[in-house]
C-alpha positions as CSV (number, residue, x, y, z in Angstrom):
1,X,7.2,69.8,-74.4
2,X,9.5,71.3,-77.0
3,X,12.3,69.0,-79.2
4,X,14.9,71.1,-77.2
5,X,14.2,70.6,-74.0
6,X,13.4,66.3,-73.9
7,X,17.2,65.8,-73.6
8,X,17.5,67.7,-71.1
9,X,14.5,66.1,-69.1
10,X,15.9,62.9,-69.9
11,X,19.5,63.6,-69.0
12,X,20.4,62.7,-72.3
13,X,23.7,64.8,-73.5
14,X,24.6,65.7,-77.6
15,X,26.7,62.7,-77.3
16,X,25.6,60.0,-75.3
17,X,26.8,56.2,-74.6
18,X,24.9,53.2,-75.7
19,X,26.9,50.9,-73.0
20,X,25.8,50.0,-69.3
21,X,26.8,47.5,-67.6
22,X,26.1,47.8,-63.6
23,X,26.7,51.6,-64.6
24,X,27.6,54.1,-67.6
25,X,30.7,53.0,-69.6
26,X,31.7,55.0,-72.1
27,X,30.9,52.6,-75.0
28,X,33.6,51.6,-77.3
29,X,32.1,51.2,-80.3
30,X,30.8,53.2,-83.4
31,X,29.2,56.0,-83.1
32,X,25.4,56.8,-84.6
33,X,23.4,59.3,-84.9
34,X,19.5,59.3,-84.0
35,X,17.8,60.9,-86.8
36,X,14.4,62.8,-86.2
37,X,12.0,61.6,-89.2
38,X,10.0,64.6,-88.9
39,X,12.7,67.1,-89.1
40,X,15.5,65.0,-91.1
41,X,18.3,66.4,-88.1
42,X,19.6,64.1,-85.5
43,X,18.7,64.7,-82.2
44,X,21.5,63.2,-80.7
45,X,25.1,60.8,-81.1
46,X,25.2,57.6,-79.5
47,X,28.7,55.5,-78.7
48,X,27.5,52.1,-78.9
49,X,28.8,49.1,-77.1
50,X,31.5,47.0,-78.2
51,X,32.6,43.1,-77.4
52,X,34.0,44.5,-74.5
53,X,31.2,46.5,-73.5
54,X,28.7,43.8,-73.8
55,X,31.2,41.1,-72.1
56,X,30.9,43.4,-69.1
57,X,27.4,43.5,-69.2
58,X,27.2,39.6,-69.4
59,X,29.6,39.6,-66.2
60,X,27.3,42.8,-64.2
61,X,24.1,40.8,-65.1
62,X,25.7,37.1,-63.9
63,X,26.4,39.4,-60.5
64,X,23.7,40.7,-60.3
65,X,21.7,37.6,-61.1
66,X,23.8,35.7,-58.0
67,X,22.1,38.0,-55.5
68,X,18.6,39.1,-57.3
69,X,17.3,35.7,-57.5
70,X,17.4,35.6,-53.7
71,X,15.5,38.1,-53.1
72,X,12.2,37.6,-52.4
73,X,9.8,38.2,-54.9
74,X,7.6,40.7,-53.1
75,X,10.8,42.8,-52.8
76,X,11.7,42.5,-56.2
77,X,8.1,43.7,-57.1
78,X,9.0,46.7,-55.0
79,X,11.5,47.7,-57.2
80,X,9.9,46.8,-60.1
81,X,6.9,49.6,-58.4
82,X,9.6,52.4,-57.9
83,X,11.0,52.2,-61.8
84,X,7.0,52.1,-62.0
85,X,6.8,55.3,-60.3
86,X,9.8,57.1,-61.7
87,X,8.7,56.5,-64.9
88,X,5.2,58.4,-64.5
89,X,6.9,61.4,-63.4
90,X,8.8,61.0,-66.7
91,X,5.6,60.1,-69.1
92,X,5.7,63.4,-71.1
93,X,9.2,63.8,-71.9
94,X,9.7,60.2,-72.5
95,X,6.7,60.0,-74.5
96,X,7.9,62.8,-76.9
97,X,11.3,61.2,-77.4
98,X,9.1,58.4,-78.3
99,X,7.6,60.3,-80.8
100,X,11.1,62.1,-81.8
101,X,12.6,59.1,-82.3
102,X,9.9,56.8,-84.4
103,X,7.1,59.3,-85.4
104,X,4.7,58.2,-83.4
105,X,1.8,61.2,-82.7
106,X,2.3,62.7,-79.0
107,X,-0.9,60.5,-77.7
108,X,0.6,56.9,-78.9
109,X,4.1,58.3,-77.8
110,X,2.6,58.9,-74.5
111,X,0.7,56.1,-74.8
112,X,3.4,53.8,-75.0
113,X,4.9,54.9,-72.2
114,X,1.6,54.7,-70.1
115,X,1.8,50.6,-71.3
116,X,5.1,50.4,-69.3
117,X,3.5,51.8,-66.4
118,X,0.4,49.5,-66.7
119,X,2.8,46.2,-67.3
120,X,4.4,47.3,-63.3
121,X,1.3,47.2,-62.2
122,X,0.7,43.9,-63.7
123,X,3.9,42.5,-62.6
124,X,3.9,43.9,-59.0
125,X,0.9,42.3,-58.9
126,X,2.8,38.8,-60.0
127,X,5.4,38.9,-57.7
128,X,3.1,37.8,-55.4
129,X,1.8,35.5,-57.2
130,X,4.5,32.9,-58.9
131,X,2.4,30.1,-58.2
132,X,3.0,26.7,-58.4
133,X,0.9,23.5,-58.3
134,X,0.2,20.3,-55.2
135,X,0.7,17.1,-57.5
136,X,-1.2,14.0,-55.9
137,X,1.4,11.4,-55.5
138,X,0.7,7.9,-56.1
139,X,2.7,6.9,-53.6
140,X,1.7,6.8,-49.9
141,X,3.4,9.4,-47.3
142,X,4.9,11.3,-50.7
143,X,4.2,14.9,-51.4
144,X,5.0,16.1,-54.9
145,X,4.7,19.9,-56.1
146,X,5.8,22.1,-59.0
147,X,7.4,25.9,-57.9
148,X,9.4,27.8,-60.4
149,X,13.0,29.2,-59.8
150,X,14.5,32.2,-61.9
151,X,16.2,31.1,-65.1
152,X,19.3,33.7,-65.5
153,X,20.5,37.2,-66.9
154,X,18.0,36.9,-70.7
155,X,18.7,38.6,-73.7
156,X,16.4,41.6,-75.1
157,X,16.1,42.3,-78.3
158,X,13.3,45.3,-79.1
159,X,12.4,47.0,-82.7
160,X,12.3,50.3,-83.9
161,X,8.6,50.5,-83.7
162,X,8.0,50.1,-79.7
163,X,11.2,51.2,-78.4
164,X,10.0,50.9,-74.6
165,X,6.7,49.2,-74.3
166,X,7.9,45.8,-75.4
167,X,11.8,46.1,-73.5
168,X,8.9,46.7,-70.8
169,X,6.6,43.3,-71.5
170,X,9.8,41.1,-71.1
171,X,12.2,43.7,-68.3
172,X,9.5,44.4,-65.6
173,X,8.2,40.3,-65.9
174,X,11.5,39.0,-66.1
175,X,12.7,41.3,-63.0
176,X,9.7,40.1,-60.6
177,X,10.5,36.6,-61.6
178,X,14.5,37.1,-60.3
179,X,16.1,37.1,-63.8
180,X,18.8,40.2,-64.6
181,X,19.1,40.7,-68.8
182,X,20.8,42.6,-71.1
183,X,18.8,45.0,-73.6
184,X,20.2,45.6,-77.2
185,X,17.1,48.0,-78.7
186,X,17.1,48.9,-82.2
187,X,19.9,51.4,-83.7
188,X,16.9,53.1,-85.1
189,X,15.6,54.1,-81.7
190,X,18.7,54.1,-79.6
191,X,18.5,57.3,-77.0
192,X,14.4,56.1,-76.0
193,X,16.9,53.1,-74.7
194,X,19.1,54.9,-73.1
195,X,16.5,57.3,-71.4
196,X,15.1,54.3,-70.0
197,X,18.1,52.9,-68.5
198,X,18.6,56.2,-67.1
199,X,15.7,55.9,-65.4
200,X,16.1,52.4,-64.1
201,X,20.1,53.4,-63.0
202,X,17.9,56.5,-61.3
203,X,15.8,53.6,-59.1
204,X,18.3,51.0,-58.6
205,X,21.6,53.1,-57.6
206,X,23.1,52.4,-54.3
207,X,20.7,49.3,-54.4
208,X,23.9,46.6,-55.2
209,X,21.3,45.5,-57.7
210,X,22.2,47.9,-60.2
211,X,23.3,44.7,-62.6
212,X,19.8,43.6,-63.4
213,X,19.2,46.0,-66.0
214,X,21.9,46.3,-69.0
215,X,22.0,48.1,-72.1
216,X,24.2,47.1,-75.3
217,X,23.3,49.6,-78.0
218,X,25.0,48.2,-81.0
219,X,24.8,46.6,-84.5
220,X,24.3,42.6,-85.3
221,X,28.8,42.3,-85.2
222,X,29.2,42.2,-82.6
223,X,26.3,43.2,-80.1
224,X,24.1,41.1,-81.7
225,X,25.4,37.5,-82.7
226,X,27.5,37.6,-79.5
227,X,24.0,37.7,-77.6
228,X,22.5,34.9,-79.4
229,X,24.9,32.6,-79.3
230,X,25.8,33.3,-75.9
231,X,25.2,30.3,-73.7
232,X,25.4,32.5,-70.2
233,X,21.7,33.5,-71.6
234,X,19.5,31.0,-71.5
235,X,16.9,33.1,-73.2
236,X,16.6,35.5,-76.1
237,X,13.7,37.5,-76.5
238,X,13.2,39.2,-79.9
239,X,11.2,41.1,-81.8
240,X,11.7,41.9,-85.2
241,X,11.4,40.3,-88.7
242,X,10.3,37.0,-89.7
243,X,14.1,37.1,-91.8
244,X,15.4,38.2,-88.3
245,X,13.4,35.6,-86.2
246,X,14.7,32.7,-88.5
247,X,18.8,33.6,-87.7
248,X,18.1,34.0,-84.1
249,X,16.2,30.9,-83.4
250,X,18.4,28.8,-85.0
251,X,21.5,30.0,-83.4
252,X,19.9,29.6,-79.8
253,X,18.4,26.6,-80.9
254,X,22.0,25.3,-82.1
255,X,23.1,25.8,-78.3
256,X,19.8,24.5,-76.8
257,X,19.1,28.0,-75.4
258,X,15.4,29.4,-75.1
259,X,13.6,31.4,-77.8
260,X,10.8,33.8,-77.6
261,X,9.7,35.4,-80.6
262,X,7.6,37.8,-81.7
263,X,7.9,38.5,-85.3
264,X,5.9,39.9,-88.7
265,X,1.9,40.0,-89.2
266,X,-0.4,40.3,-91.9
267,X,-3.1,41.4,-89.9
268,X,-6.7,40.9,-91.0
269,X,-10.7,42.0,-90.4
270,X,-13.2,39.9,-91.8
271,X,-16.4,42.7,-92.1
272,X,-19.5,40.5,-92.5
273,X,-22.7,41.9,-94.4
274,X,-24.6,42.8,-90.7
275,X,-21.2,44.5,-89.4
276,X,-21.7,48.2,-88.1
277,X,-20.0,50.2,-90.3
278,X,-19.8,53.5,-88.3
279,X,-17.5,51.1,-86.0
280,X,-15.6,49.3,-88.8
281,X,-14.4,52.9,-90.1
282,X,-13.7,53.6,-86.9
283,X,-11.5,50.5,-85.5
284,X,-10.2,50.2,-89.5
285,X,-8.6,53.1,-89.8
286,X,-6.7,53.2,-86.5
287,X,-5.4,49.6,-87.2
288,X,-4.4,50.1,-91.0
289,X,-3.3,54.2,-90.3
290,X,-2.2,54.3,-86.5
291,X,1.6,54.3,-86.3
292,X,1.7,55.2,-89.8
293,X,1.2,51.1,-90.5
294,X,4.3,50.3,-88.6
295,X,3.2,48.3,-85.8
296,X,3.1,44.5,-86.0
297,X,-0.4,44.5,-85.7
298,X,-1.1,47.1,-88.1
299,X,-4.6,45.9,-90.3
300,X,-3.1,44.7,-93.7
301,X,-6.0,43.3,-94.9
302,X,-9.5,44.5,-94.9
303,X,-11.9,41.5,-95.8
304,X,-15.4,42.3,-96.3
305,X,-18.9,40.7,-97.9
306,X,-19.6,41.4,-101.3
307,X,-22.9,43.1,-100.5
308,X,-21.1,45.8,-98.2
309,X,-17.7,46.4,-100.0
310,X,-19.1,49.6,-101.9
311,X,-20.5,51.1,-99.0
312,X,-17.7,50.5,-97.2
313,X,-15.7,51.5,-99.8
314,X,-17.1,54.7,-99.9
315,X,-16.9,55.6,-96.1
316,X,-13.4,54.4,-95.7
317,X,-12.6,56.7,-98.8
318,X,-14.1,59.8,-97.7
319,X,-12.1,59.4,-93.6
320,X,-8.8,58.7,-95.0
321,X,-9.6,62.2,-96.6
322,X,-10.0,63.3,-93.8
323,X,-6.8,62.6,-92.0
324,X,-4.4,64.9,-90.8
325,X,-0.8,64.0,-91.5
326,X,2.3,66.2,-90.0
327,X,4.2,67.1,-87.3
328,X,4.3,64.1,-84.5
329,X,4.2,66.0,-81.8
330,X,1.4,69.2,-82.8
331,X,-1.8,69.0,-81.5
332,X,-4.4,67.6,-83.9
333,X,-2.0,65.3,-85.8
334,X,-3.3,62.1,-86.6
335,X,-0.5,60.2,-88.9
336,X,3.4,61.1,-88.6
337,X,6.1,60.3,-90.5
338,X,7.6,56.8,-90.9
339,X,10.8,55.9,-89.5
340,X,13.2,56.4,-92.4
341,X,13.5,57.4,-96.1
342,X,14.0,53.4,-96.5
343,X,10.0,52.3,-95.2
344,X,8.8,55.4,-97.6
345,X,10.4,53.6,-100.5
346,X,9.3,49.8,-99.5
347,X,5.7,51.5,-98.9
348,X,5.9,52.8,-102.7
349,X,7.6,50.0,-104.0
350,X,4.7,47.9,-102.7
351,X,2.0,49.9,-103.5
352,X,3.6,49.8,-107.3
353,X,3.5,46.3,-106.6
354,X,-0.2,45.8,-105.7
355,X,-1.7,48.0,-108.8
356,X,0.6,45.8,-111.1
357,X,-1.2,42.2,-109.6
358,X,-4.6,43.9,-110.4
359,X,-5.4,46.6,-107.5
360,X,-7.0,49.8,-107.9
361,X,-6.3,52.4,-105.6
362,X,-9.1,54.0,-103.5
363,X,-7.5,56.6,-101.1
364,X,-4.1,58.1,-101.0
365,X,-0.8,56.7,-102.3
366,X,1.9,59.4,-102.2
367,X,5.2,60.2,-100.7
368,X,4.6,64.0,-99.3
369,X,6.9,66.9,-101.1
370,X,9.4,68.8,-98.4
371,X,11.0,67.4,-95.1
372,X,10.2,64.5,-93.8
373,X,9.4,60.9,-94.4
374,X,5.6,61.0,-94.9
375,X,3.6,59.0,-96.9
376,X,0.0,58.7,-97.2
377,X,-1.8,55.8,-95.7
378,X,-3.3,54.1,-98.2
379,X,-6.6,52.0,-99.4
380,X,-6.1,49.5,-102.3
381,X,-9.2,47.3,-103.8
382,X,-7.8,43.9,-104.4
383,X,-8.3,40.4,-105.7
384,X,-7.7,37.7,-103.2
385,X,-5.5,35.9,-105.0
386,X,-3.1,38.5,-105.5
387,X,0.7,37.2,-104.5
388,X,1.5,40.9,-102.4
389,X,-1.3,40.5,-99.7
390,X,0.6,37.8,-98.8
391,X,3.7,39.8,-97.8
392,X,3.4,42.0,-94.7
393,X,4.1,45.7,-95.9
394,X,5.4,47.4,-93.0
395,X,3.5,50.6,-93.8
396,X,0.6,52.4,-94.3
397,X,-1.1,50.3,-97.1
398,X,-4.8,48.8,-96.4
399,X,-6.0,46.2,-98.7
400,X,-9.7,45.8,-99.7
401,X,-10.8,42.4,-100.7
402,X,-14.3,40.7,-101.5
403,X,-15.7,37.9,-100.1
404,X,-19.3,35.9,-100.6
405,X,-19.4,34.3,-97.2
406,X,-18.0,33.8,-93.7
407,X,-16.0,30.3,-94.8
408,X,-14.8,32.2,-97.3
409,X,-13.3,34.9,-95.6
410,X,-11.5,33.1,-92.6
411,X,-10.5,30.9,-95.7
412,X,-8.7,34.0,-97.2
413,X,-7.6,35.2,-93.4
414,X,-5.8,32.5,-92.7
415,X,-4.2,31.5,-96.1
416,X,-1.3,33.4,-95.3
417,X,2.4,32.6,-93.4
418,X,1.7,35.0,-90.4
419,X,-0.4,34.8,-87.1
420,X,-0.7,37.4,-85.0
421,X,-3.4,39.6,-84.8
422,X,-7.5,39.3,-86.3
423,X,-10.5,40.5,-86.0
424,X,-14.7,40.6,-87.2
425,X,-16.9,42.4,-87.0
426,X,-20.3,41.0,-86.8
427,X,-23.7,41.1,-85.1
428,X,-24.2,37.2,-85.6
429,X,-23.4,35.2,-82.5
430,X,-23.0,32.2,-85.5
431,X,-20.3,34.3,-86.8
432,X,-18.9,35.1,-84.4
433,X,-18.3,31.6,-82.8
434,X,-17.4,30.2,-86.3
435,X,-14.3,32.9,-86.4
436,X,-13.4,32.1,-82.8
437,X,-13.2,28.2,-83.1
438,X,-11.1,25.6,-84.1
439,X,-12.0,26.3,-87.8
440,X,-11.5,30.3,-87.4
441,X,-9.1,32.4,-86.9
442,X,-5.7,30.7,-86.7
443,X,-4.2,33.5,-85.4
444,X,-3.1,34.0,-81.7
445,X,-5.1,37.1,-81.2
446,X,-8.8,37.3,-82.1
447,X,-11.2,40.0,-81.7
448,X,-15.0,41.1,-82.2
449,X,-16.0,44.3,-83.3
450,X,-13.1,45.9,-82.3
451,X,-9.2,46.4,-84.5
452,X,-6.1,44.2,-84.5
453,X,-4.0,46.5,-82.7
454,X,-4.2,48.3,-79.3
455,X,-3.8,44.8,-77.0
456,X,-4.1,45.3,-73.3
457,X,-1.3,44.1,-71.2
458,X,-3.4,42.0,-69.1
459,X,-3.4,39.2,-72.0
460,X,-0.5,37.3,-73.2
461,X,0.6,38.8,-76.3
462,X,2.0,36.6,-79.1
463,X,1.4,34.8,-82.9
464,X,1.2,31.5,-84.5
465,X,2.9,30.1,-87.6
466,X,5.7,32.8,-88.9
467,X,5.0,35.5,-85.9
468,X,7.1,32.8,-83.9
469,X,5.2,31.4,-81.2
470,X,6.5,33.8,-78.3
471,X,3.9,35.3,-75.8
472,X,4.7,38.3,-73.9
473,X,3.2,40.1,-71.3
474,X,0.1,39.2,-69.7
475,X,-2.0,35.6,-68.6
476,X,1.1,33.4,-67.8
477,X,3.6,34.6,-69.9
478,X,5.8,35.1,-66.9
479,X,6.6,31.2,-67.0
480,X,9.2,32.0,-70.1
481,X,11.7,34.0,-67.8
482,X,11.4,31.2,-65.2
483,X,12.4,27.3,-65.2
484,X,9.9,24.9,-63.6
485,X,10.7,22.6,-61.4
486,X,9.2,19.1,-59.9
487,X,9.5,18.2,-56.1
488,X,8.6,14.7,-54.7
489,X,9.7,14.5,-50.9
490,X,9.2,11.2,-48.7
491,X,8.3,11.7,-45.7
492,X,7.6,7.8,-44.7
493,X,10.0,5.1,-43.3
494,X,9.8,3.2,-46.5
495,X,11.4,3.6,-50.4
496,X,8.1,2.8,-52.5
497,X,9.1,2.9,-56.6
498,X,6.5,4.5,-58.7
499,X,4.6,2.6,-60.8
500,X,4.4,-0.2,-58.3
501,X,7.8,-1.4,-59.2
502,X,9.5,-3.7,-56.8
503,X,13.5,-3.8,-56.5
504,X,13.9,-5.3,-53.2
């Protein structure tokens, strides 16, 4: 599909709002422009929300949330299978917008839009399965259970980076479980957003629930510190920055509110000396290239045994020569552009960085001439020690560092201030099991022979340490859009205390 006609599929106009609140309002705020970072054009104005705008959003989701949560969840799930449906028959345009909008190649564009459709399958699934626990009472002719009831309109906050999939990880759970929310996506990404929410308004219109899913396009004053500190949400979801994931829990935290986060990581594969190679290159260079480094679980650092770092040196060398960078959305393209002129210039800035604390650059490490924000991804050999493998470059920069021993590499994994996303790769079952216990990876995903990135929804989704603790999606993640509750009920003739205590 050409760049002309995804508006159109979409019903996206030249000059679209960034406010709905239980329908289109015209949005009363700035106006921005969503810029192409293939082309350098925009594709399209959007009127973003103001405080009024997102006060009537609060107010449509509170409405909505009134009625919703009485709906049973099987019915919710139902609705939760038709946005499902609609948004199949939408894959291709929406995937290229996607890819208009972030630089994503068609097939991760695409791809990202086939992760929403798998998470409605996962949480139709769910909404018929909420489950609770039977307690034993230690009283006599007492029943005690746990159920869960729906928390409340929530708070969304996505990044530039997954402008759908992740909305989708907390919308689609958090709509099976009863809860309405508002959606503040990044200005970066803005009309992916607003396709979306045409495509939920598409489901739900004419439904009465047409509250549940809100949209507030706008910048941090006033979209976004109104949203966090707003104590009708009980929850904010947000992914972003470790800098961004510090002001937001502390706000909700000030107000006693609920925080999920899923912030930065400084992703890392630990390649022992019996590691298939073939398959390290393989998984490697997706993880570190993919995205053009911009995912949070991107491969920062490549940590591999002394007695296979030229080798691998040399294979990794000759593929990244081999990649095709250019247009997003032409068949054969392997690595589009980044985001904005701003990530070129952190990814050089950093690189300058790395060959300054002793790196020595293997593969790539240049800005492309002519239109567009590409950059080359990028393969620097390292010390350990080095102060910038600590950061987490948001780009396309790979660092190579040697290791003598297993110890020593999860030493070097973990001795950094994220915790998201690991992996080895290893044909020792004793490695293997050393990386995945108590003493290994401290991060909260952990993989064998295969990359960092690419989770499946079906697990819950999340980091340790300063990736924020949140977990999204999968396993029981659900439980964060939901409040738990305990039931005791008596059914005897008699008061017994707990504990054997006796007030008679």
């Amino acid at each position: 599909m050409n760049r002309e006609h995804v508006l159109d599929a979409l019903g996206i106009s030249p000059v679209t709002s960034g406010a709905y609140a239980g329908g289109w309002r015209s949005g009363g705020g700035a106006t921005i422009e969503s810029i192409d970072p293939t082309t350098e054009q925009a594709i399209a104005t959007v009127r973003q929300a103001d405080l009024a705008d997102y006060e009537a959003a609060v107010i449509a989701s509170q409405n909505a949330f009134a009625e919703w949560r009485m709906v049973p969840a099987p019915e919710r799930g139902r609705y939760v299978r038709l946005i499902g449906e609609a948004l199949r028959s939408y894959k291709e345009p929406l995937g290229a917008l996607v890819s208009m909008e972030t630089g994503k190649i068609r097939a991760e564009g695409e791809g990202e839009v086939q992760e929403m459709i798998d998470v409605v399958d996962f949480a139709v699934g769910l909404s018929r399965q909420l489950y609770g626990l039977t307690i034993a009472s230690e009283r006599p002719r007492h029943r005690m259970y746990e159920q869960w009831q729906p928390l409340g309109p929530i708070g969304i906050i996505s990044a530039f980076n997954f402008p759908v999939a992740v909305w989708s990880w907390n919308a689609m759970l958090a709509a099976v479980c009863g809860d309405s929310m508002i959606w503040k996506p990044s200005p970066i990404a803005p009309l992916s957003a607003v396709a979306v929410t045409n495509i939920c308004h598409e489901v739900m219109e004419g439904s009465g629930f047409e509250g549940v899913f809100n949209l507030a396009i706008g910048d941090v004053d006033p979209v976004g510190e109104a949203m966090v500190a707003d104590k009708r949400l009980p929850l904010i979801s947000a992914t972003g920055s470790v800098r961004m994931g510090q002001q937001v829990g502390t706000v909700v935290a000030q107000r006693l509110g609920r925080s999920l986060l899923e912030l930065g990581g400084n992703n890392a594969i630990t390649v022992m000396d019996d590691a298939d190679l073939d398959l390290v290159v393989r998984a490697s260079l997706f993880s570190a290239a993919g995205t053009t480094g911009q995912r949070c679980t991107s491969l920062r650092r490549l940590i591999v045994h002394t007695d296979i770092i030229e080798a691998l040196s040399e294979k990794l060398a000759t593929a990244y020569g081999q990649i095709s960078i250019g247009d997003p959305l032409e068949v054969g393209t392997l690595i589009g552009p980044m985001v904005n002129q701003q990530a070129v210039d952190t990814t050089k800035a950093a690189l300058e960085i790395a060959l300054e604390q002793g790196g020595t650059l293997v593969a790539g490490g240049n800005a492309l001439e002519g239109t567009g924000y590409f950059f080359e991804p990028t393969l620097v050999r390292i010390p350990g020690e080095a102060p910038i493998v600590q950061q987490e470059t948001f780009g396309p920069i790979m660092y190579l560092i040697e290791v003598n021993s297993i110890e020593e590499a999860i030493a070097v994994q973990n001795d950094v201030p994220q915790g998201l996303s690991s992996a080895i790769f290893t044909d020792s079952v004793r490695n293997s099991e050393l990386f995945l216990s108590a003493e290994g990876s401290d991060c909260g995903i952990a993989n064998v022979n295969i990359g960092t990135s690419g989770a499946e929804i079906g697990g819950a989704f999340g980091g340790e340490k300063e990736t924020g603790g949140g977990r999204e999606s999968g396993s029981d993640a659900w439980k964060a859009y939901m409040r738990r509750q305990t039931v005791t009920i008596n059914w005897s003739k008699d008061l017994p205390l707990a504990q054997g205590i006796d007030f008679s």
